[in-house]
C-alpha positions in Angstrom: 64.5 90.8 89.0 66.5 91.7 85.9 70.3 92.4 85.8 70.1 95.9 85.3 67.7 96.4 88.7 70.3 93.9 90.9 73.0 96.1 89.4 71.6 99.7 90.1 71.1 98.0 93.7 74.3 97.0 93.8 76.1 100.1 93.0 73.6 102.2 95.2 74.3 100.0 98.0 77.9 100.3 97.6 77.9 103.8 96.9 76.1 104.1 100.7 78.2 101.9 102.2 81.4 104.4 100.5 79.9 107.2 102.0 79.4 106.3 105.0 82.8 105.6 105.1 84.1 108.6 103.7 81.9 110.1 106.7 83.6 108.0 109.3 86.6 109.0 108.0 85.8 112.4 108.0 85.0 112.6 111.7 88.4 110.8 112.4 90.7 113.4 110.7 88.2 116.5 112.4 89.4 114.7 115.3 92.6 113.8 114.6 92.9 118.2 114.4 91.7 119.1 117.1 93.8 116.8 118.9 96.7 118.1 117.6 95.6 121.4 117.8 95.2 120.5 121.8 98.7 119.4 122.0 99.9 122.5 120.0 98.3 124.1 122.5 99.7 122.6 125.8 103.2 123.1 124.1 102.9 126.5 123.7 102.0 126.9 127.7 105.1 124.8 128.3 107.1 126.8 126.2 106.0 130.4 128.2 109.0 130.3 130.9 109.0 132.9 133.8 110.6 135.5 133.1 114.0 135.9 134.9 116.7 138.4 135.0 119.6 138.3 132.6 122.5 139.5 133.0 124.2 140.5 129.8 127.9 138.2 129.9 130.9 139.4 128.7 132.1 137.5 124.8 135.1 134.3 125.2 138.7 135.5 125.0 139.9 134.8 121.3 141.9 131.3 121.2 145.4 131.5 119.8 146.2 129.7 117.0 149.9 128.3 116.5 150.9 128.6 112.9 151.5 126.0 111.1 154.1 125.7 107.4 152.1 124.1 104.3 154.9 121.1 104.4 153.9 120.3 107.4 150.5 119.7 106.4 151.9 118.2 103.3 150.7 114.2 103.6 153.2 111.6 102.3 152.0 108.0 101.1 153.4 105.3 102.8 153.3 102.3 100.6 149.8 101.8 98.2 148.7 98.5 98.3 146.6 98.0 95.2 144.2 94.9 95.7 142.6 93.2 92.6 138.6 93.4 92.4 137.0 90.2 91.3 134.4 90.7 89.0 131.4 89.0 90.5 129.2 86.7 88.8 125.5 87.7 87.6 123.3 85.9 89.7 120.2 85.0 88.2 117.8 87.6 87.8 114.7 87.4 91.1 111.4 87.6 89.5 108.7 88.6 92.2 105.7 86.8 90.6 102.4 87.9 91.7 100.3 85.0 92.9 96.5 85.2 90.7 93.6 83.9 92.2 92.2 80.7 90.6 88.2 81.9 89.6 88.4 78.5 88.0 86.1 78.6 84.9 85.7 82.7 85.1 89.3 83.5 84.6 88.9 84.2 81.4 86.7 86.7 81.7 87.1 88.5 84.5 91.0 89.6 84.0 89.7 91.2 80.7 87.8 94.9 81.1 85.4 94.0 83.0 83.0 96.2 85.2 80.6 93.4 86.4 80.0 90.1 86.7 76.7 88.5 87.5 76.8 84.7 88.6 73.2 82.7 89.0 73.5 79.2 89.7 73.2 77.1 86.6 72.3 80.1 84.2 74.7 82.3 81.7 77.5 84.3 83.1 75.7 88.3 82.5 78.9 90.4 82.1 79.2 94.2 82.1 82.4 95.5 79.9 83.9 99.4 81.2 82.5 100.5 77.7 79.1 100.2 79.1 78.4 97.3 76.9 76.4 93.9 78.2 77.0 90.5 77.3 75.9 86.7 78.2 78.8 84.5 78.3 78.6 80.6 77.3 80.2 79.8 81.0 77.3 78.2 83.4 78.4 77.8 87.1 76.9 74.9 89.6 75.9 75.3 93.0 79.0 73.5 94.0 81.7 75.7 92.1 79.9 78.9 92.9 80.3 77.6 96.9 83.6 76.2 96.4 84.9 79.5 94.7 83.6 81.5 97.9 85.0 79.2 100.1 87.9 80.0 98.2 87.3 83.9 98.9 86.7 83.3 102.3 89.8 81.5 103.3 91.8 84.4 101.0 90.0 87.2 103.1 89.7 85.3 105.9 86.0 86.5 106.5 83.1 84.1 107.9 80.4 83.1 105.1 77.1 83.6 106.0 73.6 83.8 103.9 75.4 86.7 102.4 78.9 87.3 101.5 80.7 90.3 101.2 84.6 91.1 100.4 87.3 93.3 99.0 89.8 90.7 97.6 92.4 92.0 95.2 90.5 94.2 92.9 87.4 93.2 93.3 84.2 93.9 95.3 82.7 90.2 96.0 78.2 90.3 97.1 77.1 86.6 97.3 73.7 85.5 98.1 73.7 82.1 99.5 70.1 81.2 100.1 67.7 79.5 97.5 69.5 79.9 94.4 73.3 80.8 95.0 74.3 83.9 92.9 77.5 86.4 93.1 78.5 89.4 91.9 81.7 90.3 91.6 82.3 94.9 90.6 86.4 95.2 89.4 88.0 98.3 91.4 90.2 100.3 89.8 
């Protein structure tokens, strides 16, 4: 099978598994509506009250006001006390680092603009750039590293592996194929 097959596979088996989503989604919100449409519903018939006789009632008498001189309003100060404001020190300045995953040998590929990545036990890294261009990187990945690095993924997502791995983990969109010959693919979200 050659890249460009596993890839349209890929990305037709993602794009299902999107839609069927988006579906399940759909039918949620429809209803989400018509619940709230129910409730909108009952609220109203709670609302309707018999109706009962009113009488008309007659308006409060008027309140009487006493009058009042503007110096008596007048407020006098009684004694400021000014307090001195300490000037406080600058603390130092919090940086809120964001923790990167370790891909070990692949980080410097994949946090450039990458589309796809295509890992095959002990062959060339195959990697697909946003531009649409394709490109066979020097970096060759052992059984162990590629298990190691989805053990890795797993512990992270805290998803079981079995003969095939699948995972949203930061950015990324994580297929691995654990049988025969171990292989990953790994499709950057934006």
């Amino acid at each position: 099978m050659d890249v460009e097959t596993l890839f349209e596979n890929l990305v037709s088996a993602y794009a299902k598994k999107l839609e069927k989503e988006r579906e399940k989604r759909k039918e949620e919100l429809i209803k989400e509506k018509e619940k709230r449409e129910k409730e909108k519903k009952e609220e109203k018939i709670k609302e309707v009250k018999p109706l009962l006789r009113t009488f008309p009632t007659l308006p409060p008498k008027p309140i009487e006001i006493e009058k009042i001189s503007a110096k008596e309003l007048e407020v006098k100060p009684s004694g400021f006390r000014y307090s001195v404001i300490e000037k406080i020190p600058e603390t130092e300045k919090i940086q809120i680092k964001k923790e990167v995953f370790d891909f070990g040998k692949l980080n410097p590929i994949i946090y450039n603009n990458i589309k796809v990545l295509e890992v095959i036990e002990n062959e060339k890294v195959v990697v697909e750039y946003r531009d649409g261009r394709k490109e066979i990187k020097d970096v060759v990945l052992s059984r162990e590293e590629i298990e190691s690095l989805i053990k890795k993924i797993s512990e992270k997502t805290r998803l079981p592996i079995y003969e095939t791995f699948e995972a949203y983990f930061e950015n990324f969109f994580i297929h691995a194929e654990l049988k025969e010959k171990f292989r990953f693919t790994l499709i950057k979200i934006v």
